[in-house]
NUTOR-9459 format. One record per residue (C-alpha): residue number from 0; residue in three letters; z, y, x. Coordinates in pm, whole numbers, plus 50000, padded with zeros to 5 digits. Last residue first. Example, Ala and Ser with C-alpha at 12.3 -4.5 7.8 and 13.67 -1.06 7.14 Angstrom:
2
    i   aa     zz     yy     xx
    1  SER  50714  49894  51367
    0  ALA  50780  49550  51230
END
This chain:
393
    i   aa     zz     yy     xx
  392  UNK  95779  26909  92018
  391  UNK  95605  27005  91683
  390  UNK  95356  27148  91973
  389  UNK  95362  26866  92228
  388  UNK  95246  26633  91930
  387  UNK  94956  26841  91818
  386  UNK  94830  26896  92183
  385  UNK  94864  26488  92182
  384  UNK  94676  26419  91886
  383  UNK  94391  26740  92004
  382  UNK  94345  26471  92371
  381  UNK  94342  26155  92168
  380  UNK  94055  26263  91904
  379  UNK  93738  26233  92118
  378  UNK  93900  25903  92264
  377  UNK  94027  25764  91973
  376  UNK  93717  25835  91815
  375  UNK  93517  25679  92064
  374  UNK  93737  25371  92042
  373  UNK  93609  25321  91688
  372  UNK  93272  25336  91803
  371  UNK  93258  25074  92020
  370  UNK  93080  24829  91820
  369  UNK  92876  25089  91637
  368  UNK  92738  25128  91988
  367  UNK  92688  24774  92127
  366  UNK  92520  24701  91811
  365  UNK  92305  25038  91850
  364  UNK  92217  24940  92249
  363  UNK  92052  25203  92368
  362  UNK  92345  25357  92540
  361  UNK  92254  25691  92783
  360  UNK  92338  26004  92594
  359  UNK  92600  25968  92310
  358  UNK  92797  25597  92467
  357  UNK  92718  25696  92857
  356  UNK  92834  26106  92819
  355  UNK  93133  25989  92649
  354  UNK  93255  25735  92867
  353  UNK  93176  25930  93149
  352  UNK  93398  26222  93025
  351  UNK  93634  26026  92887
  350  UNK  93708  25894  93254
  349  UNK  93612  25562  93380
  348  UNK  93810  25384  93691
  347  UNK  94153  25586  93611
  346  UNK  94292  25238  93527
  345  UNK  94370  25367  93149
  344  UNK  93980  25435  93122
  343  UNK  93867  25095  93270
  342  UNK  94160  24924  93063
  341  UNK  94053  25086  92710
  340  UNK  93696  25017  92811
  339  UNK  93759  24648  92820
  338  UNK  93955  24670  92530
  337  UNK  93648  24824  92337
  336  UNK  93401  24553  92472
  335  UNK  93644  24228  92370
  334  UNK  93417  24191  92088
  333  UNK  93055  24249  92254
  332  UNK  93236  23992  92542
  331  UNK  93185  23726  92274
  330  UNK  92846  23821  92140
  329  UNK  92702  23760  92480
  328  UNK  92376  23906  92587
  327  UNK  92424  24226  92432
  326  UNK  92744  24280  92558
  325  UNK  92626  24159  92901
  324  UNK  92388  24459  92914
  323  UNK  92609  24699  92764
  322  UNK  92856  24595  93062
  321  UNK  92607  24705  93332
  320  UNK  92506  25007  93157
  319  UNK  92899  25143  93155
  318  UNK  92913  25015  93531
  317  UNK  92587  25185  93622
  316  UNK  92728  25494  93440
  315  UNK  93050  25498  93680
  314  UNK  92798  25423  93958
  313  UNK  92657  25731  93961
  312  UNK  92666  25783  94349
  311  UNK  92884  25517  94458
  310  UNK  93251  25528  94381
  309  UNK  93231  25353  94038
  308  UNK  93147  25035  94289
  307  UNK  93454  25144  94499
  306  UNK  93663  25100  94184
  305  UNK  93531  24805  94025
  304  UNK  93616  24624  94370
  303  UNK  93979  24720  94398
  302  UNK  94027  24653  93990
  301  UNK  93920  24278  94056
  300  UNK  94181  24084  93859
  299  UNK  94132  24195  93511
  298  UNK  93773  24380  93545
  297  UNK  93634  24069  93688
  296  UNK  93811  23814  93430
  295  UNK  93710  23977  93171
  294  UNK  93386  23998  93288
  293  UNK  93361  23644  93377
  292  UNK  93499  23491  93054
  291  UNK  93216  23722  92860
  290  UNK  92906  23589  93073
  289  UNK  92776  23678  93409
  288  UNK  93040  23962  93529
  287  UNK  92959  23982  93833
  286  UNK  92558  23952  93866
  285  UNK  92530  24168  93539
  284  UNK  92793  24460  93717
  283  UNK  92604  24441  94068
  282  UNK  92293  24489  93867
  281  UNK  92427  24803  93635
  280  UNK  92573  24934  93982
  279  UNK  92208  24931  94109
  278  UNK  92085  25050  93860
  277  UNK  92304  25399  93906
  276  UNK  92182  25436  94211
  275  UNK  91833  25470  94103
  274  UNK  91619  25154  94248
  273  UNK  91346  25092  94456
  272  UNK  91394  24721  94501
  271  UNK  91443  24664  94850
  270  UNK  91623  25019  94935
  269  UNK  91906  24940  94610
  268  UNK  91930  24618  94685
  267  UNK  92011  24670  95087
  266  UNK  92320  24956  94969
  265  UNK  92417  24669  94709
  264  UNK  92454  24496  95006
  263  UNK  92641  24686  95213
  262  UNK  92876  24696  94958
  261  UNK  92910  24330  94902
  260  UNK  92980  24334  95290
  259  UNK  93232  24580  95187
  258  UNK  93389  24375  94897
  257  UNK  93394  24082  95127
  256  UNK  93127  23839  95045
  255  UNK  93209  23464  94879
  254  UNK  92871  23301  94997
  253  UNK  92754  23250  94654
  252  UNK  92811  23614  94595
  251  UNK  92452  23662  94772
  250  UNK  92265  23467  94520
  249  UNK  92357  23639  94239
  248  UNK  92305  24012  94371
  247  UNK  91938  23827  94489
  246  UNK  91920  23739  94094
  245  UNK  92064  24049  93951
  244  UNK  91817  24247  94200
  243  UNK  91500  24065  94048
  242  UNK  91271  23788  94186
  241  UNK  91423  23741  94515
  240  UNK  91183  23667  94838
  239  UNK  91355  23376  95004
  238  UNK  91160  23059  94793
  237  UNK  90831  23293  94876
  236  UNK  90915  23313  95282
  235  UNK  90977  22905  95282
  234  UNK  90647  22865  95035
  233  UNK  90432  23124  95313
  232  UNK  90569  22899  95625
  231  UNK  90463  22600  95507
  230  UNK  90140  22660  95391
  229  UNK  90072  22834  95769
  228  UNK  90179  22541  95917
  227  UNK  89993  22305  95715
  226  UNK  89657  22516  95757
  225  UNK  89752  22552  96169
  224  UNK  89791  22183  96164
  223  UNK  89451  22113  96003
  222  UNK  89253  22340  96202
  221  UNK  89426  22179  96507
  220  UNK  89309  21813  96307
  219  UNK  88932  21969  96229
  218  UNK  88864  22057  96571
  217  UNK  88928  21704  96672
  216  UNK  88727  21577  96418
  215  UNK  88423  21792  96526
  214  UNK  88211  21499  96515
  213  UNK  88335  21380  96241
  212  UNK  88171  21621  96023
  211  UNK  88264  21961  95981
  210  UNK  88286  22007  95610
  209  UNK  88373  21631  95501
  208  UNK  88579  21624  95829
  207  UNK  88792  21886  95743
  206  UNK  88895  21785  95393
  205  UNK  88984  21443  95537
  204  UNK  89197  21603  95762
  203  UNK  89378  21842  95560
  202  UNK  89431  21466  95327
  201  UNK  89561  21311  95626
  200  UNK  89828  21593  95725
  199  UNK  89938  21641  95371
  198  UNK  89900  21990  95181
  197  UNK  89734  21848  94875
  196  UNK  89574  22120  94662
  195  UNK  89781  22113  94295
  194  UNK  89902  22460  94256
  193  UNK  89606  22713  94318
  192  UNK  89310  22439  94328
  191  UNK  89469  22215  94060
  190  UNK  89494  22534  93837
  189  UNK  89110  22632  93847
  188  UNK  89079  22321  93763
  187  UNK  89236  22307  93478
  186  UNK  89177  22633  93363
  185  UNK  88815  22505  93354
  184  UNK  88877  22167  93185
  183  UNK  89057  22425  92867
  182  UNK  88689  22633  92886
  181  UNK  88516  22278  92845
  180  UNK  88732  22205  92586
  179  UNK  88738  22512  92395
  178  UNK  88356  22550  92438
  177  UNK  88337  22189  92345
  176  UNK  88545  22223  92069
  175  UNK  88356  22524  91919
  174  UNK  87999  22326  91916
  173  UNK  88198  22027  91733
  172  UNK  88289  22292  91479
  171  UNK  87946  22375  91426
  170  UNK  87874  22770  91482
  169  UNK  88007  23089  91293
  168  UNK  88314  23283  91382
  167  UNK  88149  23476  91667
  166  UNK  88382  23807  91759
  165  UNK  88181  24114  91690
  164  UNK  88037  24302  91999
  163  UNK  88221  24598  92100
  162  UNK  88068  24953  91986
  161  UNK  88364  24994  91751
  160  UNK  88711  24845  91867
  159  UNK  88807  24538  91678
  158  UNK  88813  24333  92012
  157  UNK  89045  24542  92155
  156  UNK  89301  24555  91880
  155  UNK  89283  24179  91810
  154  UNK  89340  24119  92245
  153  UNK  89645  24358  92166
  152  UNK  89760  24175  91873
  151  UNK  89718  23865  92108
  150  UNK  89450  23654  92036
  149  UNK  89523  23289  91862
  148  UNK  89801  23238  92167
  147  UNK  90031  22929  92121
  146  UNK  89826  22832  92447
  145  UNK  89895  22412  92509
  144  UNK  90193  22154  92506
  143  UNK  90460  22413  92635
  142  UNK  90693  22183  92846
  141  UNK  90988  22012  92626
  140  UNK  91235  21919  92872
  139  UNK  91159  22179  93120
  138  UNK  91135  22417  92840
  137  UNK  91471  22300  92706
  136  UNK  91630  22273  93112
  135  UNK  91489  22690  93106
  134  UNK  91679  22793  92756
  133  UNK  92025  22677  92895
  132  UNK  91983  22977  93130
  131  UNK  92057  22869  93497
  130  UNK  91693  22818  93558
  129  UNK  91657  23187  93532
  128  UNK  91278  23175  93589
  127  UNK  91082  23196  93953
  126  UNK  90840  23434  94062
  125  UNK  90462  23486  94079
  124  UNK  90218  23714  94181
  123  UNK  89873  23809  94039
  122  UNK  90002  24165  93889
  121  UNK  89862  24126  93562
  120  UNK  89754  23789  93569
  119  UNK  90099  23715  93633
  118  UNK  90264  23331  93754
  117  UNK  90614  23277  93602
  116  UNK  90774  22940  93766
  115  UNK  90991  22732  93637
  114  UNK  91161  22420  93781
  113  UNK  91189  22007  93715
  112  UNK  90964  21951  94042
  111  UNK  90702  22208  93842
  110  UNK  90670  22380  93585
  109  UNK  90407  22674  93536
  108  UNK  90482  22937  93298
  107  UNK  90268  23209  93199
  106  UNK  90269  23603  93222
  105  UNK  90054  23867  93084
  104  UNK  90387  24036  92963
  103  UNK  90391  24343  93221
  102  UNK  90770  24414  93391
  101  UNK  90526  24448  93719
  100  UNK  90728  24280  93945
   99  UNK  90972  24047  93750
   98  UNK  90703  23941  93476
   97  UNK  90774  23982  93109
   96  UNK  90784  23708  92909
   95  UNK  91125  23471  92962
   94  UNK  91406  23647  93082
   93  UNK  91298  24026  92958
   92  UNK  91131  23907  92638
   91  UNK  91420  23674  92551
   90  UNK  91669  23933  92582
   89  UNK  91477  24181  92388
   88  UNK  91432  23908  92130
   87  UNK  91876  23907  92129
   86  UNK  91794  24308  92044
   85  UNK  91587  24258  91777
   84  UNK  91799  23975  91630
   83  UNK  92074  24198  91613
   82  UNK  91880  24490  91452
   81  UNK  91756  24235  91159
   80  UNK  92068  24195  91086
   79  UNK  92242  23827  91114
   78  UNK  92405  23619  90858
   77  UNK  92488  23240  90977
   76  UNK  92275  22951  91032
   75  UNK  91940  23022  91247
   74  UNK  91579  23021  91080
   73  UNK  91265  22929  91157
   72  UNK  91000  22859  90890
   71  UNK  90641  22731  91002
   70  UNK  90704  22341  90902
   69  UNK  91084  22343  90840
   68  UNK  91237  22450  91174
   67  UNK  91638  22530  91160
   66  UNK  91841  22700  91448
   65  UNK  92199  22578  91468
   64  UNK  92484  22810  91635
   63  UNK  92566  22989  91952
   62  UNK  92427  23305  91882
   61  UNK  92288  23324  92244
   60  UNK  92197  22941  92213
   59  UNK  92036  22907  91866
   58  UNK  91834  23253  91916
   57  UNK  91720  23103  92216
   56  UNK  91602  22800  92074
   55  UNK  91452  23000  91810
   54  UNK  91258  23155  92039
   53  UNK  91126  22861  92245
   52  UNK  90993  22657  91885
   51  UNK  90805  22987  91865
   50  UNK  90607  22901  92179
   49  UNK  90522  23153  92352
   48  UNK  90225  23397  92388
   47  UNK  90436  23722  92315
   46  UNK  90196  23784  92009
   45  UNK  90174  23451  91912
   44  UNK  90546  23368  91909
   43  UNK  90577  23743  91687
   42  UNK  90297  23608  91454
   41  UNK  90516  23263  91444
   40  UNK  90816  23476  91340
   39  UNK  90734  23639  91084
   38  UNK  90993  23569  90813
   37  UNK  91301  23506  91064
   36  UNK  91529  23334  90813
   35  UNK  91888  23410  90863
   34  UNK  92128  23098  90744
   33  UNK  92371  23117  90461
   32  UNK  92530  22741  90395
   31  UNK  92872  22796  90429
   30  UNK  92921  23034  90209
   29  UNK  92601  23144  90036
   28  UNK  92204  23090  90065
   27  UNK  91894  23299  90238
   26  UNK  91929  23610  90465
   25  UNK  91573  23718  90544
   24  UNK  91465  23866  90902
   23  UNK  91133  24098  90999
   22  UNK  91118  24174  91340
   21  UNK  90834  24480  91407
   20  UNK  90474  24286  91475
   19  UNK  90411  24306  91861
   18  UNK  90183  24523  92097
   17  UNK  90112  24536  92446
   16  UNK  89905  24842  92492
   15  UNK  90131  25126  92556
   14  UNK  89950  25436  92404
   13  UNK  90280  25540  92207
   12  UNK  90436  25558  92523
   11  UNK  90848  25545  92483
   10  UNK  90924  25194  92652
    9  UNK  91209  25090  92573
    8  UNK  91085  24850  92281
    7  UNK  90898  24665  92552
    6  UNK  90692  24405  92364
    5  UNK  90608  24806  92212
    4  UNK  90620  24779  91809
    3  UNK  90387  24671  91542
    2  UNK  90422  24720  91154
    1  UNK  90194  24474  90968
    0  UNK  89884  24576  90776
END
């Protein structure tokens, strides 16, 4: 029986119900032709209801290199552990499975006017995608055809339980694709009411005079008007509402903020989305620093504003968090990560105290922390170098 793991590796319950096979990953061929097989991955795609054709995209544009598809083997060129990939999934699982609210994956995408939306039958709402990641134009481009889902290995778990009845595997097959089709017209529906109802002024009238008659037509066009109002202003108050405090972070630098209005803002973050102080330096970190070039470029020429960040409460771990983050999203900051630190800790922003306590206590990443290892013994080993020095001195 395969290994399963939490979709949310950090998540510690053992009794968390959303389960998914443990990454397995194959290095095949030499030279210039290795590539890194991902043995299972169509049981992960099906556990994570996605399309594996999505994953391996992903894989292809974080690692920034071909992905291969030969029937139901995926691979991407190059060697990669199976650690590596783990964490680049995690990525993929936070952008593009688990929902913004809730952080459940009982999500689903709906695309429409060229964007993505995640609607939750978990938590019922919805919210949009990071259409700025490459991975959002593919699915736009190449919309999921139909469910990749067989039955979750949750659903598999449930359904296995004892004193449940047994899933039916007998019947005619053309008895089977009715149900499926007839359950398939269902959704359909069931979708054109929630995202397909037409909001004009002569089809809100229409609607009201085949329930009122047209007697009460006049009735029906202030009903109608209200209806179109009240349509109109819930989709201008949805588009507002943020779907994470990276993304409203994000949006807010688009105006070009002082560093105390951007202050006051993390202050309006923190209160909107319930957060520890310390997440919300990790956001303001992720919405500044972006990709590698950006964080270079932010802890280069924006010392002021790194510094009264570290100045909120704990926000000299948010900024250590913050950075892991991008590190693990981009392999090219992961190996400018220890110069970075150097310049943070010869800046006075980080001590080796908080460096310390955030790479033994708080990092998760293990990439990001064999990465930075070697500057962790500098650091633990610095202070007795230079007692040694001042005493043959």
């Amino acid at each position: 029986m395969a290994q399963l793991v939490n979709i949310r590796r950090n998540e510690p319950d053992p009794f968390y119900r959303y389960k998914m096979e443990v990454l397995q990953g194959k290095v095949e061929g030499k030279g210039n032709g290795i590539k890194t097989v991902i043995v299972n991955l169509t049981n992960i795609a099906r556990d994570l209801e996605r399309p594996p054709e999505y994953i391996t995209k992903y894989y292809e544009i974080e690692f920034n290199t071909k992905s291969n598809i030969e029937g139901d083997k995926y691979s991407i060129n190059g060697q990669h552990s199976n650690e590596r990939l783990a964490d680049v999934l995690d990525g993929f699982i936070n952008k593009f499975v688990l929902c913004a609210f809730c952080k459940n994956p009982e999500t689903r995408f709906v695309i429409k006017n060229k964007a993505i939306e995640f609607k939750c039958a978990a938590c019922g709402k919805r919210g949009p995608a990071d259409m700025k990641h490459k991975l959002s134009s593919y699915i736009v481009k190449n919309p999921p055809k139909a469910s990749t889902s067989k039955g979750s290995t949750h659903d598999e778990a449930l359904a296995q339980q004892p004193g449940l009845p047994p899933v039916s595997t007998t019947g005619s097959s053309s008895t089977v694709k009715k149900e499926k089709k007839s359950k398939k017209k269902k959704d359909e529906d069931e979708d054109d009411v929630v995202w397909l109802t037409d909001t004009s002024e002569k089809a809100a009238e229409e609607r009201k005079k085949h329930f009122l008659g047209d007697a009460t037509s006049v009735v029906a066009n202030m009903m109608a008007d209200v209806d179109i109002s009240s349509n109109k202003g819930k989709e201008e108050q949805q588009e507002e509402e943020p779907q994470d405090p990276v993304s409203s972070i994000t949006a807010f630098l688009a105006s070009s903020p002082s560093d105390q209005e951007l202050m006051e803002k993390l202050d309006s973050v923190q209160e909107e989305f319930e957060l520890r102080s310390s997440a919300t330096a990790k956001a303001a970190i992720e919405a500044l620093g972006q990709n590698a070039e950006g964080t270079v470029k932010l802890i280069k020429n924006q010392q002021a504003l790194i510094k009264k960040i570290s100045k909120r409460r704990d926000g000299k771990l948010g900024i250590l968090l913050g950075l892991e983050e991008l590190c693990v999203k981009d392999d090219a900051l992961l190996k400018s990560i220890m110069g970075i630190l150097k310049n943070l800790y010869d800046t006075g922003v980080l001590s080796e105290e908080n460096i310390l306590k955030w790479y033994h206590n708080k990092a998760k990443s293990k990439t990001v922390i064999k990465t930075c290892s070697p500057f962790i013994d500098w650091l633990e080993n610095a202070e007795e170098e230079e007692e040694d020095e001042e005493e043959d001195a």
